[in-house]
N, C-alpha and C positions, 0 to 999 in steps of 0.2 A: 379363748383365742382372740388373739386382737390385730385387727390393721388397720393401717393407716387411712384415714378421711380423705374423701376425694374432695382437696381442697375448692376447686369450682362449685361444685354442690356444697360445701360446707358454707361460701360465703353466699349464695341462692338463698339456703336456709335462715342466714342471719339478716338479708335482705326482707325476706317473706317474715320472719319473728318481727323486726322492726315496723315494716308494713302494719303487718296483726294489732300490734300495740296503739299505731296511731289512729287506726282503723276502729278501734276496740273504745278510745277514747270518745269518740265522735258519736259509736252506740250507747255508750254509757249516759252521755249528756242527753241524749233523745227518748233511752229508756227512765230516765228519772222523770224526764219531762212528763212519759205518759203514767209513772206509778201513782197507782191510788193509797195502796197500804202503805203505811205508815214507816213499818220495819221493812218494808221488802225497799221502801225509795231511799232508810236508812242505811241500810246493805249495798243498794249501789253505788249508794254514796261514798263511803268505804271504798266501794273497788273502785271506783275511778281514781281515788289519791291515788292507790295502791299500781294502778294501770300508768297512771303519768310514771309513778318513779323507776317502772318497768321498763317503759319508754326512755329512761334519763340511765337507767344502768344497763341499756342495750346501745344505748350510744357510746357509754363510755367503752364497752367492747369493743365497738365499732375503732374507736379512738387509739385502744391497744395494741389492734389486728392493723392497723395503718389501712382501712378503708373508710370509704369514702359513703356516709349516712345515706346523701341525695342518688346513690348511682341507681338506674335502673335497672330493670331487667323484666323481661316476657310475666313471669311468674310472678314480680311486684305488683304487676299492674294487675294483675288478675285475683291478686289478694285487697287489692285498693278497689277493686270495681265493687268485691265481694259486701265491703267496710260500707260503701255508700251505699248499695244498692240495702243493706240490713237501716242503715240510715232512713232510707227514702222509705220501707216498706212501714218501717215504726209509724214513722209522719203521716203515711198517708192511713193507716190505722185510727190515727188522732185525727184528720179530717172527717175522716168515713165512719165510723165506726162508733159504737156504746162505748164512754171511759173503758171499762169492766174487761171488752174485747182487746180496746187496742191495751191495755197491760198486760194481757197474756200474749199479743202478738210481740210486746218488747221482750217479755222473760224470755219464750221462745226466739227472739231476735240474737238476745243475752247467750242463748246458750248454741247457739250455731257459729257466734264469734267466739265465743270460749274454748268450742270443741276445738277449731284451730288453731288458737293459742294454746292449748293445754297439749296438743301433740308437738305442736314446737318448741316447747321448753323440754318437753320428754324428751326429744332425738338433740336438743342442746344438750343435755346430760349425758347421752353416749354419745356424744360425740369428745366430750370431752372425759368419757372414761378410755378413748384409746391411748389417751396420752399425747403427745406429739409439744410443738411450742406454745401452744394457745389455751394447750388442756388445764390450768391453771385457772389464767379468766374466765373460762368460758365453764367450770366448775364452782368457782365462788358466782358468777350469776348466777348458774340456777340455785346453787344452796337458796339464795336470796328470795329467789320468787317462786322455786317449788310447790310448799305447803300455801300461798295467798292462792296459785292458779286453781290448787283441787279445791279449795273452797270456793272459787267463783264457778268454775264449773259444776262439782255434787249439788252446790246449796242452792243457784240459779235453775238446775234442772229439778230438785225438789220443789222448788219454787213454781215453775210452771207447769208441774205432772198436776200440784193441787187447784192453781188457777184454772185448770181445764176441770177437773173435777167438782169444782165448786160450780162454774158453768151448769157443767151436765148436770147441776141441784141434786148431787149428792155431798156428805157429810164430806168435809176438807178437812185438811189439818193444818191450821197457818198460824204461826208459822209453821213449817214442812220439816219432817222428823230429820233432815239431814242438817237444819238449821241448828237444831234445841239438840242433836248429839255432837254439833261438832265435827263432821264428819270430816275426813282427810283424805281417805283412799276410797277406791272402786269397791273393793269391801264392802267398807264403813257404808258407803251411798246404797247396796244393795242391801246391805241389814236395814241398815233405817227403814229404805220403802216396805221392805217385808212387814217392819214393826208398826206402821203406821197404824194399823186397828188399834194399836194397845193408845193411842194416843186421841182416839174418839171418844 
């Protein structure tokens, strides 16, 4: 069954995806700053290209739908507080904090910005499988950036499950089984963590 988007909340949503992205950039550059591993500062390196272009083909929607990038809204601002405040808690990690600590406070930084972008690229997706004038574009973006969000989301949170575990001086797996599988889905991310002994 399908109906139509309540077009008010559809452009909310593409307001807060936009937000997320630019928000998302700003943790990315703060989370590199604090990485110690090697592959894990290589990884977010990666997703930050991958976040600006996200950023670049959320505007061109912006551009299709004939709205306007800069407009606010209540719930913009609440997803930019969100961006800075993961910003400021990194840095201040890196003030305060053992290297060792503050790069598990990025990963976990990493994956509380991703959780929110990984759900708004999901409801971009239904929203453009109701169809309507927009369901087109708003279709070829997520094709676009689908599969990059589950790997910044599974592989950042595999990423942080073993920084804490290596912490608490038990055996890690690094890199984290949802890295070295490739993981793409909720699935995938919950097999890998099950498999993780097989990889000690």
């Amino acid at each position: 069954m399908t109906s139509k988007p309540n077009a008010a909340h559809v452009r909310e949503l593409l307001l807060q995806a936009l937000e997320t992205e630019r928000g998302g950039i700003q943790v990315y550059g703060a989370a590199i700053r604090a990485a110690r591993n090697k592959d894990l500062k290589q990884e977010w390196e990666g997703y930050l290209e991958e976040t600006r272009n996200h950023e670049r083909i959320l505007t061109r929607v912006f551009e299709a739908m004939g709205l306007d990038t800069e407009m606010s809204s209540p719930g913009r601002e609440v997803v930019a507080h969100q961006g800075a405040s993961l910003v400021a808690a990194i840095e201040m990690a890196m003030a305060n904090a053992k290297p060792a600590d503050a790069e598990l406070v990025a990963a976990e930084c990493v994956v509380l910005a991703e959780t929110k972008d990984h759900m708004n690229w999901e409801l971009i997706g239904q929203v453009a499988e109701q169809g309507g004038p927009h369901a087109e574009v708003l279709a070829q973006a997520h094709a676009a950036v689908e599969t990059q969000e589950d790997h910044h989301l599974y592989h950042t949170r595999g990423w942080a499950r073993e920084l804490w575990i290596q912490r608490l001086g038990m055996p890690a797996v690094l890199p984290p089984p949802e890295e070295q599988k490739d993981v793409q889905t909720a699935i995938g991310a919950a097999r890998a963590e099950k498999a993780r002994q097989d990889y000690l």
